[in-house]
C-alpha positions as CSV (number, residue, x, y, z in Angstrom):
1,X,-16.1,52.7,39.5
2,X,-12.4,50.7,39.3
3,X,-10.5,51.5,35.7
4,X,-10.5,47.4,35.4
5,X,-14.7,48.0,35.2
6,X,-14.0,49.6,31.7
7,X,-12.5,46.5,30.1
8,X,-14.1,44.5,28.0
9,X,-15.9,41.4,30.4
10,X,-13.7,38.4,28.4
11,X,-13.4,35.1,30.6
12,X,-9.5,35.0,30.5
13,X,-8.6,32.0,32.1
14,X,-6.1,33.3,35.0
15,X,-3.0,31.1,34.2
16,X,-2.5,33.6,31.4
17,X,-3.7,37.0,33.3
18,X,-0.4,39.4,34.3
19,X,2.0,41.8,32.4
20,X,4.1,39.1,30.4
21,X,1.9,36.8,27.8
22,X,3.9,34.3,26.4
23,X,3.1,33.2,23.1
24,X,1.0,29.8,23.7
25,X,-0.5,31.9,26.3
26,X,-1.8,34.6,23.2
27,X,-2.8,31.9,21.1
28,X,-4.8,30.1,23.3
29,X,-6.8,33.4,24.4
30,X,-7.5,34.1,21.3
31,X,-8.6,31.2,21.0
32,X,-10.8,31.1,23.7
33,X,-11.8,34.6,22.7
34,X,-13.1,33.4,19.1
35,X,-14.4,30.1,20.1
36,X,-17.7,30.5,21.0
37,X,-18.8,33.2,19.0
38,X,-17.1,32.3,15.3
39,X,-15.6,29.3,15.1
40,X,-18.3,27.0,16.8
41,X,-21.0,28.2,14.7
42,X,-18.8,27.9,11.5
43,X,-17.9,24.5,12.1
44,X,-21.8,23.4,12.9
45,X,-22.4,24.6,9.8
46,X,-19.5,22.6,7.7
47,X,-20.8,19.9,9.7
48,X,-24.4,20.5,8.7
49,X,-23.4,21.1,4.9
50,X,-21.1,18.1,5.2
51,X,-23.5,16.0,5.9
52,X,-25.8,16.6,3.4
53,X,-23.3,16.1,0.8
54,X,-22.5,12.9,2.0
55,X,-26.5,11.8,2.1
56,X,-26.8,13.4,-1.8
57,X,-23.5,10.7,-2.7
58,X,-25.4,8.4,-0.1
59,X,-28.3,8.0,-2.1
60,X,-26.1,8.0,-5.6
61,X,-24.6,5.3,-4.4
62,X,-27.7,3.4,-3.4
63,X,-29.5,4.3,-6.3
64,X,-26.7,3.1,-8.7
65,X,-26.1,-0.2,-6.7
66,X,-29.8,-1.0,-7.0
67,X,-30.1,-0.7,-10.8
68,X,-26.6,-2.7,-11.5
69,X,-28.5,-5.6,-9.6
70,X,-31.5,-4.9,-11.6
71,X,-29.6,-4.4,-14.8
72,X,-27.4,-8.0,-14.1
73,X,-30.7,-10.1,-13.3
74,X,-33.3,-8.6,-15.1
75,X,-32.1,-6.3,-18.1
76,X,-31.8,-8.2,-21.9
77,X,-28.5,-7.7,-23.1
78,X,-27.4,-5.6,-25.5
79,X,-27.9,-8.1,-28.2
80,X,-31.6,-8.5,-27.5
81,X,-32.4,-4.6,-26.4
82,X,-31.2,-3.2,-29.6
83,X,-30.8,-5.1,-33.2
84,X,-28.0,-6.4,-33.7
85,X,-26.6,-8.7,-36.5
86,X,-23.1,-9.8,-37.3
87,X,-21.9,-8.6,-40.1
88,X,-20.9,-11.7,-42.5
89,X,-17.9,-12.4,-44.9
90,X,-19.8,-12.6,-48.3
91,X,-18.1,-14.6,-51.3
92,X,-20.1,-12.9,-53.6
93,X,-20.4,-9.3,-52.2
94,X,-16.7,-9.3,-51.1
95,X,-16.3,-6.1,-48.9
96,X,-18.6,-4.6,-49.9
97,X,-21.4,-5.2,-47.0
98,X,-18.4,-3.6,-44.6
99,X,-18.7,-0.2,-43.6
100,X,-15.8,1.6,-44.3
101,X,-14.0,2.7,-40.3
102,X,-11.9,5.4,-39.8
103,X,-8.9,4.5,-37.1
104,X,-7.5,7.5,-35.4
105,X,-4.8,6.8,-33.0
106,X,-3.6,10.0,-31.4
107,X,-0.1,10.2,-29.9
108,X,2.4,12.6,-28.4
109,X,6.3,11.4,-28.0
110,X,5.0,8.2,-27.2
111,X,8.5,6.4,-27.8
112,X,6.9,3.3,-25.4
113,X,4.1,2.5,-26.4
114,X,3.5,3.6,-30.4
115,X,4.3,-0.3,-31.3
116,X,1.8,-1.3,-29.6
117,X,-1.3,0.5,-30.8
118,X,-0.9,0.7,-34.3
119,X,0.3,-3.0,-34.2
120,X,-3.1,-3.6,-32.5
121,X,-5.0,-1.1,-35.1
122,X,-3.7,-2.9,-37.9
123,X,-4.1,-6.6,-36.9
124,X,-8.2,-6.0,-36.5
125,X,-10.2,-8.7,-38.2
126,X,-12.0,-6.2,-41.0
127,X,-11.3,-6.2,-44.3
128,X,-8.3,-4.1,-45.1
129,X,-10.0,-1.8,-48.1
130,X,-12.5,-0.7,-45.9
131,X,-10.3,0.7,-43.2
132,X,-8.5,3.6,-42.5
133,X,-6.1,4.0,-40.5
134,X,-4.6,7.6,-39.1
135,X,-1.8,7.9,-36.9
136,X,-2.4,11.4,-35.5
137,X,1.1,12.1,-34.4
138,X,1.6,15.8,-32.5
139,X,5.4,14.6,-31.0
140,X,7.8,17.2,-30.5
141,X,10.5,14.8,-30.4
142,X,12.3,14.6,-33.8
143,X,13.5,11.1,-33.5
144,X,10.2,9.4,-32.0
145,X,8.3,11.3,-34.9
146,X,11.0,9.3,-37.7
147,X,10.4,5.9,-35.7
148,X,6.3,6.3,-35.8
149,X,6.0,7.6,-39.4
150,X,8.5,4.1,-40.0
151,X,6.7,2.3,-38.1
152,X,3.7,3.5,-40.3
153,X,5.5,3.1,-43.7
154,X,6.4,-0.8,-42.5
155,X,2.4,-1.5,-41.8
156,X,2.0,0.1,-45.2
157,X,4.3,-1.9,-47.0
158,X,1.8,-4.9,-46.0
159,X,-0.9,-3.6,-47.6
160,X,-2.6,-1.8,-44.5
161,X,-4.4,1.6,-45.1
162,X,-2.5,3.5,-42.7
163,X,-1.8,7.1,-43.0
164,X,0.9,9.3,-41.1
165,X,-0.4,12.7,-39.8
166,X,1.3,15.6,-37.9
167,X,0.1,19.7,-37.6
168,X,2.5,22.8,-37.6
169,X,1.6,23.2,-34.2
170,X,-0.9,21.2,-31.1
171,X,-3.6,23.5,-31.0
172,X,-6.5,21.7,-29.8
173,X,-3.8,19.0,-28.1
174,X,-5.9,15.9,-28.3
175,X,-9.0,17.4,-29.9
176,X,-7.4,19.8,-32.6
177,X,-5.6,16.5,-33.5
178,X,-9.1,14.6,-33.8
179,X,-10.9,17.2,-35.5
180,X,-7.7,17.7,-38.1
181,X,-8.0,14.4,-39.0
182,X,-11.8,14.5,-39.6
183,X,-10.8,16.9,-42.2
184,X,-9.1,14.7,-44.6
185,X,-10.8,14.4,-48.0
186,X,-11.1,10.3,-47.8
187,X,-12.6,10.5,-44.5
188,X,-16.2,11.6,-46.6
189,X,-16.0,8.2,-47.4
190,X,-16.2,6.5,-44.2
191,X,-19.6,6.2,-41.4
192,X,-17.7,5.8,-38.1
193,X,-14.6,6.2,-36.7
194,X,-12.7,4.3,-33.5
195,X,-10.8,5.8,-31.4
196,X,-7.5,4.4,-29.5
197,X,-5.1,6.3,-27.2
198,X,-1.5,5.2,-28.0
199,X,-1.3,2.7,-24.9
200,X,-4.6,0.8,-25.9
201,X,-4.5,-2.7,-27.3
202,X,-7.9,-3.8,-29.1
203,X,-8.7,-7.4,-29.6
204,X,-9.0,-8.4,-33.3
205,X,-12.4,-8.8,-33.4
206,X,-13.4,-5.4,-31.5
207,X,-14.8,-4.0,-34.6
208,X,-16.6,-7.3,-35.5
209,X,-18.6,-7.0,-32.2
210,X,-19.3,-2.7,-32.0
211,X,-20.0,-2.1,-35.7
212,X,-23.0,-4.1,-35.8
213,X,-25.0,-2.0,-33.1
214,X,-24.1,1.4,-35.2
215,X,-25.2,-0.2,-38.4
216,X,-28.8,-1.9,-36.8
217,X,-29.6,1.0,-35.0
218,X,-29.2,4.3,-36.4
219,X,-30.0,6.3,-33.5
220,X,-27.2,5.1,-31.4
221,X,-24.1,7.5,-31.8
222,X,-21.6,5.8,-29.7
223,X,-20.3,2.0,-28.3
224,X,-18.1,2.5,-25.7
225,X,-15.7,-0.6,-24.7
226,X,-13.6,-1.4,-20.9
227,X,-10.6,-0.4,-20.2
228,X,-8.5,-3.5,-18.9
229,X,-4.8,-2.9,-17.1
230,X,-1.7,-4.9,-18.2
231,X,0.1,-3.0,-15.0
232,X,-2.5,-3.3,-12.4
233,X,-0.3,-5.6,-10.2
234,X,2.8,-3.3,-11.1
235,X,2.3,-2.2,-7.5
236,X,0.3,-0.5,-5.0
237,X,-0.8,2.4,-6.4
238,X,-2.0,0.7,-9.9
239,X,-4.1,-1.4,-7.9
240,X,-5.5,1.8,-6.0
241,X,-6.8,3.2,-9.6
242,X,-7.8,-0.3,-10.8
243,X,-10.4,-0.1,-7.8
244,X,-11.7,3.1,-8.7
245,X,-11.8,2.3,-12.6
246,X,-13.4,-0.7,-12.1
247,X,-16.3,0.7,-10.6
248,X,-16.7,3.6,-13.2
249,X,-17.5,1.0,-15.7
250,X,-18.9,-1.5,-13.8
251,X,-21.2,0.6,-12.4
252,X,-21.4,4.2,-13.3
253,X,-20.9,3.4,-17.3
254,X,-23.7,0.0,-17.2
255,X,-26.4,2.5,-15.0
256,X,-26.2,5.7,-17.4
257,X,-26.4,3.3,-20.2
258,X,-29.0,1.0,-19.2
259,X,-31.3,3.7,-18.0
260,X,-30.8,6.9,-20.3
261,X,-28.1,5.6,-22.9
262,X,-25.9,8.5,-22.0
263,X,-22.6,8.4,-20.1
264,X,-19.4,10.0,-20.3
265,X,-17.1,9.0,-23.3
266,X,-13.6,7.6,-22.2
267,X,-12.3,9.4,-24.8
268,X,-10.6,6.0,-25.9
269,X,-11.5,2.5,-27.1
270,X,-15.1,4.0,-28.4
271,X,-16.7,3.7,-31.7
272,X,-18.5,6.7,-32.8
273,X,-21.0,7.4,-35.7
274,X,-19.4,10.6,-37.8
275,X,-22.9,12.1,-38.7
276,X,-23.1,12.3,-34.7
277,X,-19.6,14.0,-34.3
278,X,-20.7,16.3,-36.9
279,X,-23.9,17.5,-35.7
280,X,-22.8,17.8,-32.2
281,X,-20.2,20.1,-33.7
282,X,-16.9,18.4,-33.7
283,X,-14.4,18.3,-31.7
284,X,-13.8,21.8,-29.0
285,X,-11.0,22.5,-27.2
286,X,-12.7,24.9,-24.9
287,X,-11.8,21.9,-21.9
288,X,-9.7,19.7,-20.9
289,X,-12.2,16.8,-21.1
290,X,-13.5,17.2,-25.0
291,X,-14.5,13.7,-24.9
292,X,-17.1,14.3,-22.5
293,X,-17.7,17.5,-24.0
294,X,-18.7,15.9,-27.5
295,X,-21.1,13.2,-25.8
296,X,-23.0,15.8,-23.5
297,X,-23.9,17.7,-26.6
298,X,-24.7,14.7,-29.2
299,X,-26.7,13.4,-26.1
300,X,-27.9,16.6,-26.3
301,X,-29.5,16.0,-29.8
302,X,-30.7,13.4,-29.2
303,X,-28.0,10.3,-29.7
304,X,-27.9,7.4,-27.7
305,X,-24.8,5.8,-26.2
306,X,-24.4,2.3,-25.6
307,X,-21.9,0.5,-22.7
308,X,-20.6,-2.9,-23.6
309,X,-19.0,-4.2,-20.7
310,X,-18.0,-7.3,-22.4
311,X,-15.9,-5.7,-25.1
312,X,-12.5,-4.9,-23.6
313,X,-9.7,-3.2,-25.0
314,X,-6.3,-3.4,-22.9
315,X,-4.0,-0.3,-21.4
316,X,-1.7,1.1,-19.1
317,X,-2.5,3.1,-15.9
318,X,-0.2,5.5,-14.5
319,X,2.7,3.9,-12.3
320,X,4.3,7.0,-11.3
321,X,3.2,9.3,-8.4
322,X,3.5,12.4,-10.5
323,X,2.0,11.1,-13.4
324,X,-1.2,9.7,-11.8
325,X,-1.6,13.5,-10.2
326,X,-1.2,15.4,-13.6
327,X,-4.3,12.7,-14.9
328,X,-6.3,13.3,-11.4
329,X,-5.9,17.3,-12.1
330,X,-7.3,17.0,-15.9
331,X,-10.1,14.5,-14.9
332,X,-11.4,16.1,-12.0
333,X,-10.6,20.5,-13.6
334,X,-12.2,19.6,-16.3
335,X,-15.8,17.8,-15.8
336,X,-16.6,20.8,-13.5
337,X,-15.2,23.4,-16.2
338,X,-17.9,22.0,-18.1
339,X,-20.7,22.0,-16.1
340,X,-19.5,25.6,-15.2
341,X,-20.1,26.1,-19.2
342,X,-22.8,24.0,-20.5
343,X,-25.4,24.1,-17.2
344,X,-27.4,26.3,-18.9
345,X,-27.7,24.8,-22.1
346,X,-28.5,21.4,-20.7
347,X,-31.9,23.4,-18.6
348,X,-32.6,25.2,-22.1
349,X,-32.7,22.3,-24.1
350,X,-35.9,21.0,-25.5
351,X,-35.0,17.9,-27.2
352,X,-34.5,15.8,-24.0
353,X,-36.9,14.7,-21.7
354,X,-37.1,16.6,-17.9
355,X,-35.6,13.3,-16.2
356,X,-32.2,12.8,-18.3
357,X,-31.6,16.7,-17.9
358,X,-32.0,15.7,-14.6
359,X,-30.0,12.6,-14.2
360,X,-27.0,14.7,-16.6
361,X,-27.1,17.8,-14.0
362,X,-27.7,16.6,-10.9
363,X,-26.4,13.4,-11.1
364,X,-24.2,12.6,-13.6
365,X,-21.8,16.2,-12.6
366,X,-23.0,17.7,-9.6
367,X,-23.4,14.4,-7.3
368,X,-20.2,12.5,-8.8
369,X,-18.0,15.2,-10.6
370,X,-18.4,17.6,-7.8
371,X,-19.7,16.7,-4.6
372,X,-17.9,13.4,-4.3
373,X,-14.6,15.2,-4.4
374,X,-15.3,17.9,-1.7
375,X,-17.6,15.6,0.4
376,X,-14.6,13.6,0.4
377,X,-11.7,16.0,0.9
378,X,-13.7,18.5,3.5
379,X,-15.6,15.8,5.9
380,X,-13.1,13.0,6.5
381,X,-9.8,15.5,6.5
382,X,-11.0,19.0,7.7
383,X,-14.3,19.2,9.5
384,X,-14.0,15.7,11.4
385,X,-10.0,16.5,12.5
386,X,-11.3,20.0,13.5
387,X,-14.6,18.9,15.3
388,X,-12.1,17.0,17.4
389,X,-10.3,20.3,18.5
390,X,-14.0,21.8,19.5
391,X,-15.7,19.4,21.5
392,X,-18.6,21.7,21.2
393,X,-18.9,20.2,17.8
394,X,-20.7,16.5,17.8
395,X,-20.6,14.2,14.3
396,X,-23.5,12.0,14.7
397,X,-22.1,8.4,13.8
398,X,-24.6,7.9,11.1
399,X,-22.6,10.5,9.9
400,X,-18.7,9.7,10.3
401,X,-19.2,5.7,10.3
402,X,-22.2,4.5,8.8
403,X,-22.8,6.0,5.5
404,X,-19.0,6.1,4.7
405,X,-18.6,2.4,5.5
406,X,-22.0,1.6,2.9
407,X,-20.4,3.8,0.5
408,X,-17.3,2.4,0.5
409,X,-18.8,-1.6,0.5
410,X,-20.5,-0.3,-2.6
411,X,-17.5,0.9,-4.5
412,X,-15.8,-2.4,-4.0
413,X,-18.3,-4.4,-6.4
414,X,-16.0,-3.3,-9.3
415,X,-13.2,-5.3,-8.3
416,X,-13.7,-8.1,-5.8
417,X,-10.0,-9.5,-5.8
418,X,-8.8,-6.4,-4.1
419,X,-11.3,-6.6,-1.5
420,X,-8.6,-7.0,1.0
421,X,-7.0,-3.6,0.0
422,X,-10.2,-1.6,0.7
423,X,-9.1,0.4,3.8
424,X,-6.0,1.8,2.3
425,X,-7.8,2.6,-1.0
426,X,-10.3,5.1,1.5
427,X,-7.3,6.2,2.8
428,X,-5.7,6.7,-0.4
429,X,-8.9,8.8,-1.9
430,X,-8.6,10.8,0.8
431,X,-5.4,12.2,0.2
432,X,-6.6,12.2,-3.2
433,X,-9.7,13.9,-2.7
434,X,-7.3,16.9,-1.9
435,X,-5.7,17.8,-5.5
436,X,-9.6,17.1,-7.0
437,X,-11.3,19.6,-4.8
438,X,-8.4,21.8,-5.7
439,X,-8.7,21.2,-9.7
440,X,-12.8,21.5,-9.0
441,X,-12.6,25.1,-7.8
442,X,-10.2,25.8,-10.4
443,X,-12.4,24.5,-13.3
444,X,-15.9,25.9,-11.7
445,X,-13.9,29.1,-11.4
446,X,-11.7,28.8,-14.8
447,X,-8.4,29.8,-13.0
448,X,-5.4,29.9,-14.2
449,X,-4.5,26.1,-14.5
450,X,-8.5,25.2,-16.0
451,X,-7.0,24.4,-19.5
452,X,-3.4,22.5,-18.4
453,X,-3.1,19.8,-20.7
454,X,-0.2,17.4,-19.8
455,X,-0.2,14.5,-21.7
456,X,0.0,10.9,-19.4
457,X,3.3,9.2,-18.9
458,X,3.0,5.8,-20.4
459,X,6.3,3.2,-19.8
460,X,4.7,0.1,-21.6
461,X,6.2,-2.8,-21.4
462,X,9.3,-1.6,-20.3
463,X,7.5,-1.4,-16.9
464,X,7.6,-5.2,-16.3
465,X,10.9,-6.0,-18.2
466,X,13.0,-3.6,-16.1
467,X,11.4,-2.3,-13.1
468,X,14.6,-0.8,-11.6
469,X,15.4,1.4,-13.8
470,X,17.0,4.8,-12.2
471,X,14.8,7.8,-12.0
472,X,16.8,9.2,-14.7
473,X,16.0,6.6,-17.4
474,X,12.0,7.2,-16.2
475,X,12.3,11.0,-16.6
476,X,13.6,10.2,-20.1
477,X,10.3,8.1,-20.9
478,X,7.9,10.9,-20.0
479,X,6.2,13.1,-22.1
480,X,6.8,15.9,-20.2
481,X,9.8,17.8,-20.5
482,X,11.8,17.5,-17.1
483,X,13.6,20.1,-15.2
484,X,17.4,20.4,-14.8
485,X,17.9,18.3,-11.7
486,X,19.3,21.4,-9.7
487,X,18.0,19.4,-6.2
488,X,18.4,16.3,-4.4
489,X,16.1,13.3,-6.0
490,X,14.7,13.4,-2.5
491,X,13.6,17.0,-2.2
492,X,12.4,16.4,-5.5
493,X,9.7,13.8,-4.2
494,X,8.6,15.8,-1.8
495,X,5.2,17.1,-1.8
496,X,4.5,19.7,1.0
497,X,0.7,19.9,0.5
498,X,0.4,16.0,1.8
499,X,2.8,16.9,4.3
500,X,1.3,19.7,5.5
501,X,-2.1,17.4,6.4
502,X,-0.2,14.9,7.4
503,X,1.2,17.1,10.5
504,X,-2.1,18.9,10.8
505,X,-3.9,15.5,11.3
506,X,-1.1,14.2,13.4
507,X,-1.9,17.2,15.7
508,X,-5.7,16.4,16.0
509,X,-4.5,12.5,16.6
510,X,-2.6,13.3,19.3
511,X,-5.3,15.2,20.9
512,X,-8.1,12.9,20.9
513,X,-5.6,10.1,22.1
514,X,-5.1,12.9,25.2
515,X,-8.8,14.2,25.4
516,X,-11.1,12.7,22.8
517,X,-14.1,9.9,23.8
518,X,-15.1,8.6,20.0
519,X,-11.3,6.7,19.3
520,X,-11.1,8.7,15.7
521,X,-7.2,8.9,16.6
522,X,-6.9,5.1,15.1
523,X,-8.1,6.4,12.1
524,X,-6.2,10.1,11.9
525,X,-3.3,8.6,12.6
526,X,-3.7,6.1,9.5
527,X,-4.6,8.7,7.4
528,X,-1.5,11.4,8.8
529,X,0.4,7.8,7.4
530,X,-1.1,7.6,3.8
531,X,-0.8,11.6,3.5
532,X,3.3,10.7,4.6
533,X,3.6,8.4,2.0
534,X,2.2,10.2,-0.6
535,X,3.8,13.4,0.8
536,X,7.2,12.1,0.6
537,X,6.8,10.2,-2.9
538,X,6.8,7.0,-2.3
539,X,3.3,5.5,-3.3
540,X,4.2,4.1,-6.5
541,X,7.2,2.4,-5.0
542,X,5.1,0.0,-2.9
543,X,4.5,-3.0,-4.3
């Protein structure tokens, strides 16, 4: 027996046998080493688990697209399902047949766009002694607070009801605002309350057309309105979020409403019943998304919500990369924070039927808050790069090109004019797809950034009337404090997460051009474009 007899029997390819390894020649044994043993059956299994995420989203998607065509030729409309009569101007009664509505229009150094909302609070069509109006104003700014409580003080000279509030501190942010206003003595006196984020723009009559449901049918807690963009053409990337938006409420909103009247609350251009607020429990802070939070428990006890896709109410999107990203973390950390802390209570509940707790867990957070995002993120920019790498590893095409392609065809019903934009938008959610998986496992595992609360940049109109304004005027505009410019603008764009993929599926690209049989390079190197883009800032920039 040789000394060579003791080694272990590896199959070391002999280009890198003899006394000197060089480097490529290490990697590539251990490589070989691992392969077979660790990383093939690891990847089958991504693959495996991969796939049945996409079948769960799949069949979401099928599901949902079924009942919007159901819902569109067969459903009554809201007028006929529930009762509903317009509330009349009375010569004789005066006012007095008009429920009295509480306005609350939250804002936070919101030097832009402040005009705008209250102007649009204060011009609604309902009789002005039985509105309320609250400007709930946490700005740290000094000199936007003195031109909002003006601003106030000039509606007020007219005769408007409108009331200037601010807090010693922003505990709560959003929601410690909303419940602080709730707490005002002459709010006992009024049944609802709508709510408008300071960028929104309701049309006069918006309270003319929700009210009515609330006051015919008392079981219904909440009217929620669409959101419509006054920036959506601004340039590339608004039309990206217009897409997605659009088929939230076209879709996602008009199913959960028509079929269990429950779906998420926008947190914005919604009229809700105070009794509900109350016996849900008010306002909590304990997320990032208390808007949602508030609707899953008043659901909870009970309350119906109703979707009005007719009623509109218009408002900005995000036209910067940075401040698209901040939204995209809040939206996507919180929903699963959530579900991380109310799971239980939803399966515990006795006061709503078996199939809504199922439709609330499985579908309504599971399917779209979580598994769309990783399904999303892990499939189309991990596991299918990587499978490319290991040979060993087959997709089935069902699997990489069929489903995706039905999915995606669905998702476009929301807005047909950008039909034409619907490859780039996949690619887009891709790279998207990363930073929501990333703020998922932080709000399922409440890490350290579950509760980061940074309010949206808004530009109004300012947007349109001077779109080349220097990065230094924007950075003025937001509402979160910027850092000493101590780098180069450039370096400053950078984002070395995108990057990072970018190079990695630039790699797997250039190796199934080489050695690959299914073509994916066309798309990898598509998507190694997108994650460029966005990795080097320039997204919103494209027009």
């Amino acid at each position: 027996m040789g000394e060579f007899d003791l080694q272990p029997k590896f199959m070391i390819p002999e280009r890198i046998q003899g006394v000197s390894y060089d480097i490529a020649g290490q990697i590539k044994m251990i490589w070989e080493v691992m392969k077979a043993p660790l990383i093939v059956p690891m990847l089958k299994l991504g693959v495996y688990i991969c796939l049945a995420m996409s079948l769960m989203l799949f069949m979401e998607r099928l599901y949902m697209g079924i009942v919007i065509i159901l819902v569109k030729l067969f459903w009554k409309k809201p007028e006929q399902r529930y009762k509903y009569e317009p509330i009349q101007d009375d010569l004789e009664l005066g006012s007095s047949n008009f429920p009295v509505v509480l306005i609350q229009i939250p804002m936070f150094n919101e030097k832009e766009v402040y005009k705008v909302s209250i102007g649009a609070a204060c011009n609604l069509s309902w009789p002005a002694d039985r509105l309320v109006i609250q400007v709930l104003d946490d700005s740290t700014d000094p000199a936007i607070k003195q031109m909002v409580e003006m601003e106030c003080q000039r509606w007020g000279s007219k005769g408007i009801n409108i009331t200037y509030q601010i807090r010693e501190n922003r505990t709560g942010y959003k929601a410690g605002a909303l419940k602080e206003g709730l707490k005002r003595s002459y709010v006992k006196h009024c049944e609802y309350v709508a709510i408008f984020d300071a960028d929104f723009r309701p049309e006069p009559d918006f309270l003319r057309r929700a009210i009515p449901f609330l006051v015919g049918n008392p079981d219904i807690a909440l009217v929620q309105a669409r959101w419509r963009f006054v920036n959506a053409d601004e340039c590339l990337l608004t039309r990206m979020q217009e897409m997605s938006l659009d088929y939230h409420f076209t879709v996602e909103q008009e199913v959960g409403s028509a079929t269990h009247a429950f779906f998420g609350f926008n947190g914005t251009a919604g009229v809700w019943r105070i009794a509900a607020i109350n016996e849900a429990g008010g306002w909590k802070d304990r997320t990032t998304v208390e808007d949602m939070d508030l609707a899953v428990r008043a659901s909870l006890r009970g309350w119906k919500f109703l979707y009005l896709g007719d009623l509109q109410a218009k408002s900005e999107l995000p036209s910067t990369l940075r401040a698209f990203r901040f939204q995209q973390h809040r939206w996507s950390c919180g929903p699963a924070n959530l579900f991380r802390k109310m799971v239980m209570e939803i399966v515990r509940n006795k006061r709503v039927k078996f199939w809504k707790k199922v439709y609330v867990i499985y579908s309504f957070f599971f399917v779209r808050k979580i598994i769309a995002h990783m399904v999303t993120f892990f499939f189309y920019c991990v596991v299918l790069p990587l499978t490319i790498l290991v040979p060993e590893v087959h997709v089935p095409i069902w699997g990489a090109v069929y489903i995706p392609s039905i999915i995606t065809i669905l998702n476009s019903v929301g807005t047909p004019r950008s039909i034409h934009l619907l490859f780039y938008w996949i690619l887009f959610e891709n790279v998207m797809s990363l930073h929501r998986t990333k703020a998922t496992f932080i709000g399922l595992l409440e890490a350290g950034r579950a509760n980061e609360w940074v309010v949206t940049e808004k530009l109004g109109d300012s947007v349109n009337n001077n779109k080349n304004k220097t990065a230094g005027d924007a950075a003025k505009k937001t509402n979160v404090k910027s850092p000493k410019r101590t780098r180069s603008k450039f370096v400053e764009r950078l984002n070395t997460l995108e990057l990072g993929f970018a190079a990695f599926l630039f790699i797997c690209g250039c190796y199934d051009f080489v050695h690959g049989k299914n073509n994916y390079f066309i798309y990898l190197f598509l998507q190694t474009i997108t994650f460029s883009i966005v990795g080097f800032g320039y997204v919103g920039t494209i027009v």
